[in-house]
C-alpha positions as CSV (number, residue, x, y, z in Angstrom):
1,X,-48.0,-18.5,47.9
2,X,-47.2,-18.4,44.1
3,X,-47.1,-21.6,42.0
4,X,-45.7,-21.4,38.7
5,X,-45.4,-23.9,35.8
6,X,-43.4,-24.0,32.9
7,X,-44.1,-25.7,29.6
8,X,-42.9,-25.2,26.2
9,X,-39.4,-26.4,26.0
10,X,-37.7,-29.2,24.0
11,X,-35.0,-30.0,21.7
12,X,-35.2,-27.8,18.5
13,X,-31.8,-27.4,15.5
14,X,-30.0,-24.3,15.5
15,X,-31.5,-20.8,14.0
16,X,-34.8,-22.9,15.3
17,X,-37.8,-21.4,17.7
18,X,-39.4,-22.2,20.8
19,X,-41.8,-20.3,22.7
20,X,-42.1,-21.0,26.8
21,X,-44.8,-20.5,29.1
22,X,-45.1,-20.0,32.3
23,X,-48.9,-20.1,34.0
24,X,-49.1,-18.8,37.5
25,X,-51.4,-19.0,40.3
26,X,-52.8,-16.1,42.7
27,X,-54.6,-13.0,42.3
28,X,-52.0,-10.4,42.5
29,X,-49.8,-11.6,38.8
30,X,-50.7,-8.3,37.3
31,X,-49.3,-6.4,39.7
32,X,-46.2,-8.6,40.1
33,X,-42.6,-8.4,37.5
34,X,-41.6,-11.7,36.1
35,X,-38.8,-12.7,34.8
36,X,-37.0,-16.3,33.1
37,X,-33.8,-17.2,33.9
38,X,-31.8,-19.9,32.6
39,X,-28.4,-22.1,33.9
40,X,-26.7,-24.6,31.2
41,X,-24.3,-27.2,33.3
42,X,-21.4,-26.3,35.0
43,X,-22.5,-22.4,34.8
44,X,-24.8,-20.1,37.4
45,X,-27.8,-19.2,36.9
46,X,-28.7,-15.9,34.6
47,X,-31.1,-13.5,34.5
48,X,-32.3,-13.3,30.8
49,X,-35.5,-11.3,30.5
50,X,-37.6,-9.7,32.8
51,X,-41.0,-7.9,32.0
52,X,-42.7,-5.4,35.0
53,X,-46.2,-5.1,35.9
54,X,-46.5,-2.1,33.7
55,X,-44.9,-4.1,30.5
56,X,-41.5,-2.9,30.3
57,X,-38.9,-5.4,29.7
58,X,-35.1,-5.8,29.5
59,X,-33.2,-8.1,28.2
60,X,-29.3,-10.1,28.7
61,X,-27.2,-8.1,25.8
62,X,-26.7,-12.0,24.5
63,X,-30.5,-12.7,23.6
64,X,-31.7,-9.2,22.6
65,X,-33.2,-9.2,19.1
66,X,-33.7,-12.8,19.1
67,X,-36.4,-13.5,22.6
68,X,-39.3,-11.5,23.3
69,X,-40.5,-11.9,26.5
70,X,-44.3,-10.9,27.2
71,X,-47.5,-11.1,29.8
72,X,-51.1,-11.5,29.5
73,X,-52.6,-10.6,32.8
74,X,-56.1,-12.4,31.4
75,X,-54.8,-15.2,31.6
76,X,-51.8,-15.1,34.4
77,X,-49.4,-16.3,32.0
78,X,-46.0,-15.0,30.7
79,X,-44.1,-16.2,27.7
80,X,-41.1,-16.1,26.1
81,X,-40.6,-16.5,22.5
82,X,-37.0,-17.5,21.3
83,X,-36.3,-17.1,17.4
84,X,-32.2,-18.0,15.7
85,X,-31.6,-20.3,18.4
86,X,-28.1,-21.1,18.9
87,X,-26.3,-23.8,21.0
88,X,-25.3,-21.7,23.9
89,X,-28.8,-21.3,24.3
90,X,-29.1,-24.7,25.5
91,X,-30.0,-24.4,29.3
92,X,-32.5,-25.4,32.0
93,X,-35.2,-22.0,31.6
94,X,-36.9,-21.1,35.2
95,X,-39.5,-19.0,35.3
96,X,-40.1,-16.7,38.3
97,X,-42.1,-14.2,39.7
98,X,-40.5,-11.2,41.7
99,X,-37.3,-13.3,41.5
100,X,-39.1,-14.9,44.8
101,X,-40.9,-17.6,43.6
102,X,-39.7,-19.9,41.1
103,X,-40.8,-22.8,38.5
104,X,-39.4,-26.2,38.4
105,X,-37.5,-25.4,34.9
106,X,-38.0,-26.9,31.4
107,X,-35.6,-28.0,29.4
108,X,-34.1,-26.2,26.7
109,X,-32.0,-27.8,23.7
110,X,-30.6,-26.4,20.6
111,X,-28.5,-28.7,18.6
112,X,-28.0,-30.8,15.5
């Protein structure tokens, strides 16, 4: 069983930054590709970056150039760093592990 908890998110202006983390528990995180996903209301959920075990990440054409997403295996923890925030950005960011185990969310806003 994976536990995973997300921190890191909050109300921030447009063309603002955040950075989320998302800390997980067991042994085998290095070996395991993690990923955030995000769902604003009234829309499904999205993939929007995913990093493997061997550090290779992609990323939803509408947040490439803007998020990084990134691991430390030291410390079982995953990040993702969002820079020029924009409204649309405003969602409810899960963090999961082999898109089988998931976080409980943190809020995301970005408004005025």
């Amino acid at each position: 069983q994976v536990q995973l908890v997300e921190s890191g998110g909050g109300l921030v202006q447009p063309g603002g930054s955040l950075r989320l983390s998302c800390a997980a528990s067991g042994r085998s995180f290095r070996y395991t590709s993690m990923g955030w996903y995000r769902q604003a209301p009234g829309k499904e959920r999205e993939l929007v970056a995913r990093i493997s075990s061997g550090g290779s990440t992609n990323y939803v054409d509408s947040v490439k150039g803007r998020f990084t997403i990134s691991r430390d295996n030291a410390k079982n923890t995953v990040y993702l760093q969002m820079n020029s925030l924009k409204p649309e950005d405003t969602a409810v960011y899960y963090c999961t592990a082999a898109a089988t185990y998931w976080g409980q969310g943190t809020q995301v806003t970005v408004s005025s």
